[in-house]
mmCIF entry with sequence, helices, sheets and N, C-alpha, C, O atoms, coordinates in Angstrom:
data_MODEL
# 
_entry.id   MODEL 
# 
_entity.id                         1 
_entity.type                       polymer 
_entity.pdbx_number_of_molecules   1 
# 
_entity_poly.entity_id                      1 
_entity_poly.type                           'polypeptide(L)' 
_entity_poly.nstd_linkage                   no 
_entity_poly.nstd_monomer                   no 
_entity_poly.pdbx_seq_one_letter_code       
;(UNK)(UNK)(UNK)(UNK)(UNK)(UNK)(UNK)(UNK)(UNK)(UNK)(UNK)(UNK)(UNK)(UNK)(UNK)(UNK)
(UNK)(UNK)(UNK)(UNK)(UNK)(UNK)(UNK)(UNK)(UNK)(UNK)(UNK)(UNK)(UNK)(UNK)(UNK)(UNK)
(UNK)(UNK)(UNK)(UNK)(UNK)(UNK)(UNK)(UNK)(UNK)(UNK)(UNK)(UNK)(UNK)(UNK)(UNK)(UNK)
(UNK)(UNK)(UNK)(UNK)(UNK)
;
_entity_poly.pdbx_seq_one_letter_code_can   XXXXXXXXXXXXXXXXXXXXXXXXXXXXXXXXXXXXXXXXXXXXXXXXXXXXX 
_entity_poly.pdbx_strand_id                 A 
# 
loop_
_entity_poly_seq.entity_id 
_entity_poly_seq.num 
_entity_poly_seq.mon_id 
_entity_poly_seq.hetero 
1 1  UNK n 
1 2  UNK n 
1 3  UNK n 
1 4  UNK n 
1 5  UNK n 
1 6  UNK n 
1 7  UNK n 
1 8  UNK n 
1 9  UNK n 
1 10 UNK n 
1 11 UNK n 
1 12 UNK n 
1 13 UNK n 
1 14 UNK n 
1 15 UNK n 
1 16 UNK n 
1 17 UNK n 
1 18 UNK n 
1 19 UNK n 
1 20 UNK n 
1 21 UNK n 
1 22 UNK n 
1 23 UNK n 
1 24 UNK n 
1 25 UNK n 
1 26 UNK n 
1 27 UNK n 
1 28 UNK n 
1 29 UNK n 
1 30 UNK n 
1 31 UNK n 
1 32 UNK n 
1 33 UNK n 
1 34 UNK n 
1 35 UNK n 
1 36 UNK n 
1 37 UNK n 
1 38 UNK n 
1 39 UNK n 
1 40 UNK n 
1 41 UNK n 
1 42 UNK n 
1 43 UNK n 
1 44 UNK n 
1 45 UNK n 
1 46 UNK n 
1 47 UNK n 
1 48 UNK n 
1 49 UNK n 
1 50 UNK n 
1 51 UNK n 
1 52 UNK n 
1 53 UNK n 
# 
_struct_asym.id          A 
_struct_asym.entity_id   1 
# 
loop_
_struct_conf.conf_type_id 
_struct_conf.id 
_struct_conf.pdbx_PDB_helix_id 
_struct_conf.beg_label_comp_id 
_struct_conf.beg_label_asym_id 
_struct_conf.beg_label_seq_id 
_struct_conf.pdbx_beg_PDB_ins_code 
_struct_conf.end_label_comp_id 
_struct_conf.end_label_asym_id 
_struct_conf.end_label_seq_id 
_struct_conf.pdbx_end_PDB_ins_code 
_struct_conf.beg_auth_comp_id 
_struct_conf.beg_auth_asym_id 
_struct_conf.beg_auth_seq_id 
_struct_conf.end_auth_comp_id 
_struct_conf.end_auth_asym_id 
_struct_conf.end_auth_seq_id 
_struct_conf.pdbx_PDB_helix_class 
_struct_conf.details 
_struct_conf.pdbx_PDB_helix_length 
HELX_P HELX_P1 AA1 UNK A 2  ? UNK A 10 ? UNK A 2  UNK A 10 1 ? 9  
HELX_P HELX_P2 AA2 UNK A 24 ? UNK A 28 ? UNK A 24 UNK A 28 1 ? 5  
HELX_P HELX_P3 AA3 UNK A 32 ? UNK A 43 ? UNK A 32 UNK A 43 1 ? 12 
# 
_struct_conf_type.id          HELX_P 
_struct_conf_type.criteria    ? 
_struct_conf_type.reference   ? 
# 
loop_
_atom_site.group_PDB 
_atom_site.id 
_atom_site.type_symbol 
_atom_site.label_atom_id 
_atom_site.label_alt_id 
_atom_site.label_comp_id 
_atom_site.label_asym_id 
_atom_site.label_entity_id 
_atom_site.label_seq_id 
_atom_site.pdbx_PDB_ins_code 
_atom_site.Cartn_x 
_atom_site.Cartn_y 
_atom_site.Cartn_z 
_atom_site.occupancy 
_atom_site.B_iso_or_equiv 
_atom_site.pdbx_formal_charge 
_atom_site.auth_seq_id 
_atom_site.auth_comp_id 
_atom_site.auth_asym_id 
_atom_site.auth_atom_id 
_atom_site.pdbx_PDB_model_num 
ATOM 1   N N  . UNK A 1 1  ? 90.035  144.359 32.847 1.00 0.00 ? 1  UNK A N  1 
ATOM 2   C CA . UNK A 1 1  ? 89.687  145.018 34.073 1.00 0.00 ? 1  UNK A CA 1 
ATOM 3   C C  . UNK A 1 1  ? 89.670  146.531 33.917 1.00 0.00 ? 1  UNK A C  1 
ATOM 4   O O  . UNK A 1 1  ? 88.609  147.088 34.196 1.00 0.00 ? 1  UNK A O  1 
ATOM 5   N N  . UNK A 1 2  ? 90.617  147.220 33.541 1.00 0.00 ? 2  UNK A N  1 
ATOM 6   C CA . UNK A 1 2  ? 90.568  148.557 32.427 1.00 0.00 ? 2  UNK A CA 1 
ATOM 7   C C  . UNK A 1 2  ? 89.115  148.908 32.475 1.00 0.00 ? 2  UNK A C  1 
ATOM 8   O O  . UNK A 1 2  ? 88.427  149.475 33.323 1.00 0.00 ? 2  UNK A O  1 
ATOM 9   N N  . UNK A 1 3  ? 88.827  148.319 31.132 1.00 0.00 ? 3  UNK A N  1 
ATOM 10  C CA . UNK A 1 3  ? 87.661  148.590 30.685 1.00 0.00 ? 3  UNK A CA 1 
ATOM 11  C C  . UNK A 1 3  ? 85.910  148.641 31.879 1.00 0.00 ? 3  UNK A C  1 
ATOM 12  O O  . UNK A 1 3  ? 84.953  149.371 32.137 1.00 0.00 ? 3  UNK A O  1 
ATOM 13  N N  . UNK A 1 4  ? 86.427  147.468 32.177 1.00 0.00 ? 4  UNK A N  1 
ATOM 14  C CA . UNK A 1 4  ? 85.264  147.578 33.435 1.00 0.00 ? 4  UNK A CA 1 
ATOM 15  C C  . UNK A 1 4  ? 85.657  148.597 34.559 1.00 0.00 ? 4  UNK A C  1 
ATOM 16  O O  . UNK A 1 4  ? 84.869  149.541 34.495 1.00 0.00 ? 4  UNK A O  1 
ATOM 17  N N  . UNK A 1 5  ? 86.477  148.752 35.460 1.00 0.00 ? 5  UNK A N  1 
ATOM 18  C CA . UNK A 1 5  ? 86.604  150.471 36.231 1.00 0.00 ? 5  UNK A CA 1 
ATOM 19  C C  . UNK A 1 5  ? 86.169  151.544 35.206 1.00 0.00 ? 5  UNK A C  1 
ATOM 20  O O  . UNK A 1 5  ? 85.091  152.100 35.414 1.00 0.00 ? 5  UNK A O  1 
ATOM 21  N N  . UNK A 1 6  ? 86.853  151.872 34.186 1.00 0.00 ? 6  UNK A N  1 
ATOM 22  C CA . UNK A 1 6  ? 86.145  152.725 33.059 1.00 0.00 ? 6  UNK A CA 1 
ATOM 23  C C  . UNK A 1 6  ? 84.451  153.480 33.348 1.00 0.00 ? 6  UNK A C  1 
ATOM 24  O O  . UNK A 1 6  ? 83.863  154.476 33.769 1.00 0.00 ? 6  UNK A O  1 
ATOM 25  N N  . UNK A 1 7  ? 84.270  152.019 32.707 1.00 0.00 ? 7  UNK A N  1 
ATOM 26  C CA . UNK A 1 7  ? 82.648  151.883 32.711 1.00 0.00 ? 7  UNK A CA 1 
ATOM 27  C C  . UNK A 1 7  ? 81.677  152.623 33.938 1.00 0.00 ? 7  UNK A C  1 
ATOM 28  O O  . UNK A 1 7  ? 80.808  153.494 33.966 1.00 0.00 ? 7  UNK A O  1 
ATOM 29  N N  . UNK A 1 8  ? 82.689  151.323 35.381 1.00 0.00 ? 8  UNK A N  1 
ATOM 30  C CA . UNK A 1 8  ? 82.164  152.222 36.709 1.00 0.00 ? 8  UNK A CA 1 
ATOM 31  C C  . UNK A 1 8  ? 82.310  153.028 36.821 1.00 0.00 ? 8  UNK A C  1 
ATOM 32  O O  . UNK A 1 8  ? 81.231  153.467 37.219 1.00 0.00 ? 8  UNK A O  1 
ATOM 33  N N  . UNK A 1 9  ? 83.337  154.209 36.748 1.00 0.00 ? 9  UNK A N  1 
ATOM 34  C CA . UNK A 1 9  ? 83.066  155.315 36.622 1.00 0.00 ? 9  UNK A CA 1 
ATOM 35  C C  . UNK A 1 9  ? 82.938  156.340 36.452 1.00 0.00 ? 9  UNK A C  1 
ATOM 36  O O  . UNK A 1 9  ? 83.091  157.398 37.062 1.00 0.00 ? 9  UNK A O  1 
ATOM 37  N N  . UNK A 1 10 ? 82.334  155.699 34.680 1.00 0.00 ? 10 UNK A N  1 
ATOM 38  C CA . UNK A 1 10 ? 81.543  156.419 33.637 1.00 0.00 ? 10 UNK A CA 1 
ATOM 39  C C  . UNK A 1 10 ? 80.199  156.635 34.570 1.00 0.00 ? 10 UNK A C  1 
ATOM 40  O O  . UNK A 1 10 ? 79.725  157.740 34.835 1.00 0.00 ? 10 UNK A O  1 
ATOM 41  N N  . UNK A 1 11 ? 79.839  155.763 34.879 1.00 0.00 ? 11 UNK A N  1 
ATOM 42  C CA . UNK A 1 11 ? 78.056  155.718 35.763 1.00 0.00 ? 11 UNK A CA 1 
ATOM 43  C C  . UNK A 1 11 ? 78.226  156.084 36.879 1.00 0.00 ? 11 UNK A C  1 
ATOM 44  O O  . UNK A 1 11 ? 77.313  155.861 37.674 1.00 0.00 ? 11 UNK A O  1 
ATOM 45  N N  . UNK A 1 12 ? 79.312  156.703 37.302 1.00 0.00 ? 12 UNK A N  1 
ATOM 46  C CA . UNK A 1 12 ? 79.481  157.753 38.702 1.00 0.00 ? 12 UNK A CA 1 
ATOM 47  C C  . UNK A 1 12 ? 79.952  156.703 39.802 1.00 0.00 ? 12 UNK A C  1 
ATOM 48  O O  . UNK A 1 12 ? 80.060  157.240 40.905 1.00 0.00 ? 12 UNK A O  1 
ATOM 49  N N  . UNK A 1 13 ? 80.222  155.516 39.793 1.00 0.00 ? 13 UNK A N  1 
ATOM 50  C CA . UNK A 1 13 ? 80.291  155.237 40.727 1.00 0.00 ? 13 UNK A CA 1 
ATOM 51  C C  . UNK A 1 13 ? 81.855  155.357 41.350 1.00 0.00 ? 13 UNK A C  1 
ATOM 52  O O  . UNK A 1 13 ? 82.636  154.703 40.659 1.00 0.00 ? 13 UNK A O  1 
ATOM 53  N N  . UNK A 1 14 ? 82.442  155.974 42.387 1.00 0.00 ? 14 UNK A N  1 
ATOM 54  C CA . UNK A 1 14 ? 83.256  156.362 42.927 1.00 0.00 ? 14 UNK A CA 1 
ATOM 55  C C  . UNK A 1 14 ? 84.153  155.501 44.485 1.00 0.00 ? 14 UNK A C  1 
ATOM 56  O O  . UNK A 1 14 ? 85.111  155.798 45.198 1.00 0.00 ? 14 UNK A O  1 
ATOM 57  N N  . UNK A 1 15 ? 83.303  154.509 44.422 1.00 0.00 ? 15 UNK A N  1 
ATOM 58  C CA . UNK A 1 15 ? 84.091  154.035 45.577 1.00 0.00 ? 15 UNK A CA 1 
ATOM 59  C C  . UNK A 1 15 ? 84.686  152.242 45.473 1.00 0.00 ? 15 UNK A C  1 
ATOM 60  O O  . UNK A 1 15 ? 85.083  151.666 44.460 1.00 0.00 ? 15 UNK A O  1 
ATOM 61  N N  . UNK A 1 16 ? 84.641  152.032 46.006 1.00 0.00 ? 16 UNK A N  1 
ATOM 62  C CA . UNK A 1 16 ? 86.355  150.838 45.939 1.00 0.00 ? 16 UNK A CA 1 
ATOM 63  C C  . UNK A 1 16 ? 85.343  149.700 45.186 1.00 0.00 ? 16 UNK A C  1 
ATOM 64  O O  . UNK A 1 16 ? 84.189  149.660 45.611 1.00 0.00 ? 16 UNK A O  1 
ATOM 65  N N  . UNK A 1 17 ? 85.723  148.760 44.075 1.00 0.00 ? 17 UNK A N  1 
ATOM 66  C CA . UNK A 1 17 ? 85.450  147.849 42.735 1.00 0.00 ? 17 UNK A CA 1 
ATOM 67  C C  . UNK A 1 17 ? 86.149  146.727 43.411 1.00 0.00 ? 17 UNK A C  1 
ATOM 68  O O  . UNK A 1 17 ? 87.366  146.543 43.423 1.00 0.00 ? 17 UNK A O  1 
ATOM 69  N N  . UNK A 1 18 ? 84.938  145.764 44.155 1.00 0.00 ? 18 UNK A N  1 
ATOM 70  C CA . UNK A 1 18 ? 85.220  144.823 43.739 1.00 0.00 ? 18 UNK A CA 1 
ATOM 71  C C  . UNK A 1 18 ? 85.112  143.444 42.850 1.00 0.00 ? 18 UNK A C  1 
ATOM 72  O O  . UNK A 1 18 ? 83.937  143.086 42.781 1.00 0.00 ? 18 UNK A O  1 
ATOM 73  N N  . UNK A 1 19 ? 85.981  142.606 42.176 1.00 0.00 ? 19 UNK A N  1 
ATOM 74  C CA . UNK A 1 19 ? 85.704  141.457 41.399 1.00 0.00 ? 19 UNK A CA 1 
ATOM 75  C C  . UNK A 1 19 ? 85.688  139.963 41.902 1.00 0.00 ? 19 UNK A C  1 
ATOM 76  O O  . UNK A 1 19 ? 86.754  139.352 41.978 1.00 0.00 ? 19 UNK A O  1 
ATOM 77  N N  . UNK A 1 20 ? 84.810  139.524 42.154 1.00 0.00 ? 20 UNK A N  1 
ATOM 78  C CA . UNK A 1 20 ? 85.056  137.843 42.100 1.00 0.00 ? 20 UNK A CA 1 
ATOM 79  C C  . UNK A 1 20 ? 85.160  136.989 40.838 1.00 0.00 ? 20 UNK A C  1 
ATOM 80  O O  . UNK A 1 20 ? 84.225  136.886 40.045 1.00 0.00 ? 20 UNK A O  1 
ATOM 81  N N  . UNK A 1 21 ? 86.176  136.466 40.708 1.00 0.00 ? 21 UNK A N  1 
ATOM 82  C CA . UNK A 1 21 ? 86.161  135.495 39.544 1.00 0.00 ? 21 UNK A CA 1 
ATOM 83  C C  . UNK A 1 21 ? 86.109  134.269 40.070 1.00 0.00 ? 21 UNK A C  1 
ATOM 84  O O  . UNK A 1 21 ? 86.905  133.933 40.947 1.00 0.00 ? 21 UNK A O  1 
ATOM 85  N N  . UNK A 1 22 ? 84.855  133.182 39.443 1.00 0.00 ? 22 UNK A N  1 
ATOM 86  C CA . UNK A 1 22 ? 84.799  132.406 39.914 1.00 0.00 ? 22 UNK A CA 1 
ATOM 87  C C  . UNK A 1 22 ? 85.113  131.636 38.715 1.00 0.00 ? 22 UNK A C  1 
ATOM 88  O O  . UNK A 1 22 ? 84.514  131.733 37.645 1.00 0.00 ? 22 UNK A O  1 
ATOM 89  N N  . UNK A 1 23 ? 86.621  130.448 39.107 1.00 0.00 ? 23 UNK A N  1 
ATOM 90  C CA . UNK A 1 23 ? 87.382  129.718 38.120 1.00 0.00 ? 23 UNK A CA 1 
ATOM 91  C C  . UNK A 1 23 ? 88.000  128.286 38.787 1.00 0.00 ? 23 UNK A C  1 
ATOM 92  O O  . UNK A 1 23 ? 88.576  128.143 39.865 1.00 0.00 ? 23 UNK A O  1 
ATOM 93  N N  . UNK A 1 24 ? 87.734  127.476 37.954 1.00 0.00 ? 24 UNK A N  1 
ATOM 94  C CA . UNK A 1 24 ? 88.193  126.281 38.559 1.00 0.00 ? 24 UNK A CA 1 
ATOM 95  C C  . UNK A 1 24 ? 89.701  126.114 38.085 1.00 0.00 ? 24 UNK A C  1 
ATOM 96  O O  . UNK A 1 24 ? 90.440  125.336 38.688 1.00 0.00 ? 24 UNK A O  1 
ATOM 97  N N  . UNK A 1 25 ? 89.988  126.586 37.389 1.00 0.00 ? 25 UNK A N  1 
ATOM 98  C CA . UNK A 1 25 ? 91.534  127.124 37.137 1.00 0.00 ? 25 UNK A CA 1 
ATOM 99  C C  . UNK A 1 25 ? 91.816  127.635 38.387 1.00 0.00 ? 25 UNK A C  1 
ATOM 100 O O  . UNK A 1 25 ? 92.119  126.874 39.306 1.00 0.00 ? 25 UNK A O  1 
ATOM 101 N N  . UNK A 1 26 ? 91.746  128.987 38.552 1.00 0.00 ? 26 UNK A N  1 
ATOM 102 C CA . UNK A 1 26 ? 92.518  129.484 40.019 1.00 0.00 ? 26 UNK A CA 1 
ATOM 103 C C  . UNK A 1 26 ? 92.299  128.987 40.883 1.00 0.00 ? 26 UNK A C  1 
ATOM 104 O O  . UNK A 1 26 ? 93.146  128.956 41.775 1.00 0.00 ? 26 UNK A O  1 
ATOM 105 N N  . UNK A 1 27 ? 90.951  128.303 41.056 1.00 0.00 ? 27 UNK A N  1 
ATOM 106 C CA . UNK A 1 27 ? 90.698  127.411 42.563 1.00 0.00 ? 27 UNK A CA 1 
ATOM 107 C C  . UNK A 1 27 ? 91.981  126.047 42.517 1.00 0.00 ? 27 UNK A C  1 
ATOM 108 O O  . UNK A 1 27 ? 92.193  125.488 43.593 1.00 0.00 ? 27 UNK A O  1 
ATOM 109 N N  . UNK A 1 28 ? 92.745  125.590 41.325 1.00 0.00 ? 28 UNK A N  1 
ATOM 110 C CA . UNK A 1 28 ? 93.407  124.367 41.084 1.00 0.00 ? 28 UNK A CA 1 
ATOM 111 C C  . UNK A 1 28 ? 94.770  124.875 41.780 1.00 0.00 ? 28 UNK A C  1 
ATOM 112 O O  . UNK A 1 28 ? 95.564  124.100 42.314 1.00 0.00 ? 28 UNK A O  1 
ATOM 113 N N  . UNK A 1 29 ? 94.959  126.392 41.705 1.00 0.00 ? 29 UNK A N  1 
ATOM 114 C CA . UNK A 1 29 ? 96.471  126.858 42.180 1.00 0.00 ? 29 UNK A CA 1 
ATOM 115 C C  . UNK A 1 29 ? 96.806  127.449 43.433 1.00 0.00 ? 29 UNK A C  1 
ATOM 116 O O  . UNK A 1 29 ? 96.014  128.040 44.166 1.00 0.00 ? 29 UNK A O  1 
ATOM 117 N N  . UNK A 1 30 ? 98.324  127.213 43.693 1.00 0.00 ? 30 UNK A N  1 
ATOM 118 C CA . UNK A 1 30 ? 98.503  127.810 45.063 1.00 0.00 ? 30 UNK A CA 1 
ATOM 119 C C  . UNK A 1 30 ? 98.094  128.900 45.125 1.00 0.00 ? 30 UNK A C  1 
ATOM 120 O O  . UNK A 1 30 ? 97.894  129.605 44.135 1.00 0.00 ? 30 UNK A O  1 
ATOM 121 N N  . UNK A 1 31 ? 97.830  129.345 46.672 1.00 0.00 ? 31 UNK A N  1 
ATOM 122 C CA . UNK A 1 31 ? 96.469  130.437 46.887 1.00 0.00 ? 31 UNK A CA 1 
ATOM 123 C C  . UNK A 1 31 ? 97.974  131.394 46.826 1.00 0.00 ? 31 UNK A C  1 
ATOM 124 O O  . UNK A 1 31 ? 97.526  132.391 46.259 1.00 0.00 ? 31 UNK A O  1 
ATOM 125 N N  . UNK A 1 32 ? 99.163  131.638 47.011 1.00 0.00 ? 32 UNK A N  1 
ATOM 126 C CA . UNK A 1 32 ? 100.378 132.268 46.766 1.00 0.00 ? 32 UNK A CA 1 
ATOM 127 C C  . UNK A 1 32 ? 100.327 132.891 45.407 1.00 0.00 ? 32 UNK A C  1 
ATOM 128 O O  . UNK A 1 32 ? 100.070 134.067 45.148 1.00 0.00 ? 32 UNK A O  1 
ATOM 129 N N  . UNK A 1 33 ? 100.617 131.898 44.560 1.00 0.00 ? 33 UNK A N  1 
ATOM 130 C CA . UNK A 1 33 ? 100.006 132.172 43.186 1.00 0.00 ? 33 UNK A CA 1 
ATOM 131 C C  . UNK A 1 33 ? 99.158  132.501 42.571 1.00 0.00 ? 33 UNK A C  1 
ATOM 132 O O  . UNK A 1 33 ? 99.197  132.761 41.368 1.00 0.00 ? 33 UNK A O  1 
ATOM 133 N N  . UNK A 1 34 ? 98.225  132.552 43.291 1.00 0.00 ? 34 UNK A N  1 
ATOM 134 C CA . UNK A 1 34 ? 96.821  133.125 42.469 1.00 0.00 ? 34 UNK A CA 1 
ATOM 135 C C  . UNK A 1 34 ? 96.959  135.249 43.124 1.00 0.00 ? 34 UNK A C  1 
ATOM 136 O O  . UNK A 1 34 ? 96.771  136.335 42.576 1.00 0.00 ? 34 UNK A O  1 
ATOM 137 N N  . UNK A 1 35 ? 97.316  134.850 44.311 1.00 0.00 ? 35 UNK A N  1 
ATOM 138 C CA . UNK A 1 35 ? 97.497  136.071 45.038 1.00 0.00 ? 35 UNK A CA 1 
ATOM 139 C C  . UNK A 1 35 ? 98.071  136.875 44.488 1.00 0.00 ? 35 UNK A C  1 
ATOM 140 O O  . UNK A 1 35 ? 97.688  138.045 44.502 1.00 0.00 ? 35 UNK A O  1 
ATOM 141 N N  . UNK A 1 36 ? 99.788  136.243 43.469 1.00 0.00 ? 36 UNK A N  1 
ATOM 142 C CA . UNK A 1 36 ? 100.230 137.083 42.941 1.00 0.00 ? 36 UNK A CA 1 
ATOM 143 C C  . UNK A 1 36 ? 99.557  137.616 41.844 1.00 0.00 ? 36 UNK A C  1 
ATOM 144 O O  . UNK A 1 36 ? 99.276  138.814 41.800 1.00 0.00 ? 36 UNK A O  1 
ATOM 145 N N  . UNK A 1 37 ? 99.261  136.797 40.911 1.00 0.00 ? 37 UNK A N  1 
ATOM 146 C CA . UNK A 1 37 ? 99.064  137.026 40.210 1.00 0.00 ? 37 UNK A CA 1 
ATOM 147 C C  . UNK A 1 37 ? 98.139  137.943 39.979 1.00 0.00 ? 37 UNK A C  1 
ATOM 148 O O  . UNK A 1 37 ? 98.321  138.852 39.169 1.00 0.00 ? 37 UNK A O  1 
ATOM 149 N N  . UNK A 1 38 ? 96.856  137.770 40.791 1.00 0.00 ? 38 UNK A N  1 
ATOM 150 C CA . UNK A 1 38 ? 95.934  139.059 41.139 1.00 0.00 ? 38 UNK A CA 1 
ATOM 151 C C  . UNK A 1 38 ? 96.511  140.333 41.702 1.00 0.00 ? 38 UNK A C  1 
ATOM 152 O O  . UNK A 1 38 ? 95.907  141.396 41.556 1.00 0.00 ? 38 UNK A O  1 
ATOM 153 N N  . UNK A 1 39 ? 97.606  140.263 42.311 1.00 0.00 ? 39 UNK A N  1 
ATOM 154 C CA . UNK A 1 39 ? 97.826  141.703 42.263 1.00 0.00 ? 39 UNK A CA 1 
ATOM 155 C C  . UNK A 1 39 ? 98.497  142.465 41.735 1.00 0.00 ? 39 UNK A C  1 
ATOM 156 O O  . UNK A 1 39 ? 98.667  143.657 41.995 1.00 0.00 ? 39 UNK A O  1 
ATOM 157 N N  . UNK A 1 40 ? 99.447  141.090 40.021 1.00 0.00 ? 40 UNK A N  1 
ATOM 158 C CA . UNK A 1 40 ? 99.539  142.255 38.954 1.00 0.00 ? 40 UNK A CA 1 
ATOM 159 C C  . UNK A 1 40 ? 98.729  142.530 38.253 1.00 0.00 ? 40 UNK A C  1 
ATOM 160 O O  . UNK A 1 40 ? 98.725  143.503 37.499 1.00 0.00 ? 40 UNK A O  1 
ATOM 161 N N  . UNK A 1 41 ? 97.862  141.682 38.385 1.00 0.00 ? 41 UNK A N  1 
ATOM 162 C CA . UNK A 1 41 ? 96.685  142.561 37.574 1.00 0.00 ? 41 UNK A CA 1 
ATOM 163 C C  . UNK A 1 41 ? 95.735  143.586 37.810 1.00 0.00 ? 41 UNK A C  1 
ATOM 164 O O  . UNK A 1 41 ? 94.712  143.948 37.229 1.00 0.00 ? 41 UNK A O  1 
ATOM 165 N N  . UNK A 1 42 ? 96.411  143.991 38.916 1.00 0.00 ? 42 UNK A N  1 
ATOM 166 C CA . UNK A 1 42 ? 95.655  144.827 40.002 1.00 0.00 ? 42 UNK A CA 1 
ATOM 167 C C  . UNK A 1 42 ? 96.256  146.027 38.976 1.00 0.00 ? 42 UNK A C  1 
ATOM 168 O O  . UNK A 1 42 ? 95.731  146.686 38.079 1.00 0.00 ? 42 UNK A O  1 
ATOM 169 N N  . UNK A 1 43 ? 97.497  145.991 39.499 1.00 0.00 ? 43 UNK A N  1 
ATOM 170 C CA . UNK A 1 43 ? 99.055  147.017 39.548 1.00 0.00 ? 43 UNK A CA 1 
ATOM 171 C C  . UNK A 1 43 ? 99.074  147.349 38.018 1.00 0.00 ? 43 UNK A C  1 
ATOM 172 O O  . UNK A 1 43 ? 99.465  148.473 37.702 1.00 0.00 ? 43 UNK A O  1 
ATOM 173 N N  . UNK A 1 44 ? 98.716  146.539 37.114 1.00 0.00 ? 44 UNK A N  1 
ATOM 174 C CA . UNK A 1 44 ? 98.693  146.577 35.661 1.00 0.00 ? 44 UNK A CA 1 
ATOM 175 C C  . UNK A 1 44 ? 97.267  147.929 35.481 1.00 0.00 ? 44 UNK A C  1 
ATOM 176 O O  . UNK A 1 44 ? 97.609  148.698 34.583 1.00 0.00 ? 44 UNK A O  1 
ATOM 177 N N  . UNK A 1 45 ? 95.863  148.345 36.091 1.00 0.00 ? 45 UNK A N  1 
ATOM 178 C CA . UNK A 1 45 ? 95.015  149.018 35.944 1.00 0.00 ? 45 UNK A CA 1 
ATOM 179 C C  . UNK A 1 45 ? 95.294  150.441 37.032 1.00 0.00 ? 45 UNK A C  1 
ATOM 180 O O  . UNK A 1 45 ? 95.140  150.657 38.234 1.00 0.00 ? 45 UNK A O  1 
ATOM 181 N N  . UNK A 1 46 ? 95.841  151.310 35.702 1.00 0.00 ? 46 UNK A N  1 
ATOM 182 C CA . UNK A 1 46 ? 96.193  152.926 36.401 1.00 0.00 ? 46 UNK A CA 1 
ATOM 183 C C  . UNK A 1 46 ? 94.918  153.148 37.487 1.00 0.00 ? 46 UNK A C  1 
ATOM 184 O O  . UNK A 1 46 ? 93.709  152.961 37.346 1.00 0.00 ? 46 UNK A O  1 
ATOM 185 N N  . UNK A 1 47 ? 95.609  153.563 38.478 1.00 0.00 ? 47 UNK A N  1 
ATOM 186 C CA . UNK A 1 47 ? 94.596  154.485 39.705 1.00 0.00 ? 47 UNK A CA 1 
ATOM 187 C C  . UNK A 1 47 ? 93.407  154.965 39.182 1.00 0.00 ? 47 UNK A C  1 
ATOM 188 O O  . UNK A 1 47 ? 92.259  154.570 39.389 1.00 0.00 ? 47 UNK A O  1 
ATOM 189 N N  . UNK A 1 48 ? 93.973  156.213 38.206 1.00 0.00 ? 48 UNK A N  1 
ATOM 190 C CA . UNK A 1 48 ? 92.711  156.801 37.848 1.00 0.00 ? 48 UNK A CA 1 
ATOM 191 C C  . UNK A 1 48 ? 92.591  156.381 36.115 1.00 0.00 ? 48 UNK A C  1 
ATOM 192 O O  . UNK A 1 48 ? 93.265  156.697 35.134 1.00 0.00 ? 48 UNK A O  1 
ATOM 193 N N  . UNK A 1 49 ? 91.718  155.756 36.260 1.00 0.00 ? 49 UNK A N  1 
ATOM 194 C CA . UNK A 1 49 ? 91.349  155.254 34.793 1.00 0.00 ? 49 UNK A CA 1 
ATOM 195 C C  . UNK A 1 49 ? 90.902  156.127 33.848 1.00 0.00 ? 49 UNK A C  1 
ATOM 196 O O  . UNK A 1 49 ? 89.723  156.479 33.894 1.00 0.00 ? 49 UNK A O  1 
ATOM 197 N N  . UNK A 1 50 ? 91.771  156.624 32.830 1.00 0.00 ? 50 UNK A N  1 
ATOM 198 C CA . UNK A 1 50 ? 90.789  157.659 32.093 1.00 0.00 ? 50 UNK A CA 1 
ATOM 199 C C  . UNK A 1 50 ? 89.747  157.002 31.477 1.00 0.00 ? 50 UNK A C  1 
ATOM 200 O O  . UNK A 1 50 ? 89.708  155.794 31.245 1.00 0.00 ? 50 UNK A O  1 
ATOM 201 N N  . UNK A 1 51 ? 88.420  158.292 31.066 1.00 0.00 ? 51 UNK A N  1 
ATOM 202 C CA . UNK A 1 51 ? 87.067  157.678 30.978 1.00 0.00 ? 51 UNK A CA 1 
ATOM 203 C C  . UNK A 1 51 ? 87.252  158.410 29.447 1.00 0.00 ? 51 UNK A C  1 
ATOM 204 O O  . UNK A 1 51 ? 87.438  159.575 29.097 1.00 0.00 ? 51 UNK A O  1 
ATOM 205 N N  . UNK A 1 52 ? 87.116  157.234 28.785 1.00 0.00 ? 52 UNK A N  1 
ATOM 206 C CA . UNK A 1 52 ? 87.153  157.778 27.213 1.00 0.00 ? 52 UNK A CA 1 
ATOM 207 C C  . UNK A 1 52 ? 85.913  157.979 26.531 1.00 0.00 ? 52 UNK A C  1 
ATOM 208 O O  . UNK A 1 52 ? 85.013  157.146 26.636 1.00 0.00 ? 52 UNK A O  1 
ATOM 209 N N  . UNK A 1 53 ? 85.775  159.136 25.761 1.00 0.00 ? 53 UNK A N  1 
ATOM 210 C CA . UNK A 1 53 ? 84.462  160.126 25.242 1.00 0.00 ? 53 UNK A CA 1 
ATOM 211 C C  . UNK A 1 53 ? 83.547  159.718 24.264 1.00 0.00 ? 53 UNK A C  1 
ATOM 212 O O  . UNK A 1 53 ? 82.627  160.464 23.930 1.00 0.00 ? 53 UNK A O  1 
# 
């Protein structure tokens, strides 16, 4: 996820990223659990992403 904010914005784009993952894995788990888990992976990608040269 890193890498993709990066990218966005490398190409200027500046306003709020969102992702759908569409998985029959996470669709199998409590929506609790999937929740968490998405929002360490949120919490895991620094605010401001440095854009490497």
């Amino acid at each position: 996820m890193a890498r993709f904010v990066e990218l966005s914005r490398r190409a200027g784009y500046q306003c709020l990223i969102e992702v759908e993952v569409l998985s029959d894995h996470w669709w199998s788990q409590p929506p609790e659990q999937v929740a968490q888990a998405a929002a360490a992976a949120l919490a895991a990608i620094p605010e401001s992403t440095p854009i490497a040269g």
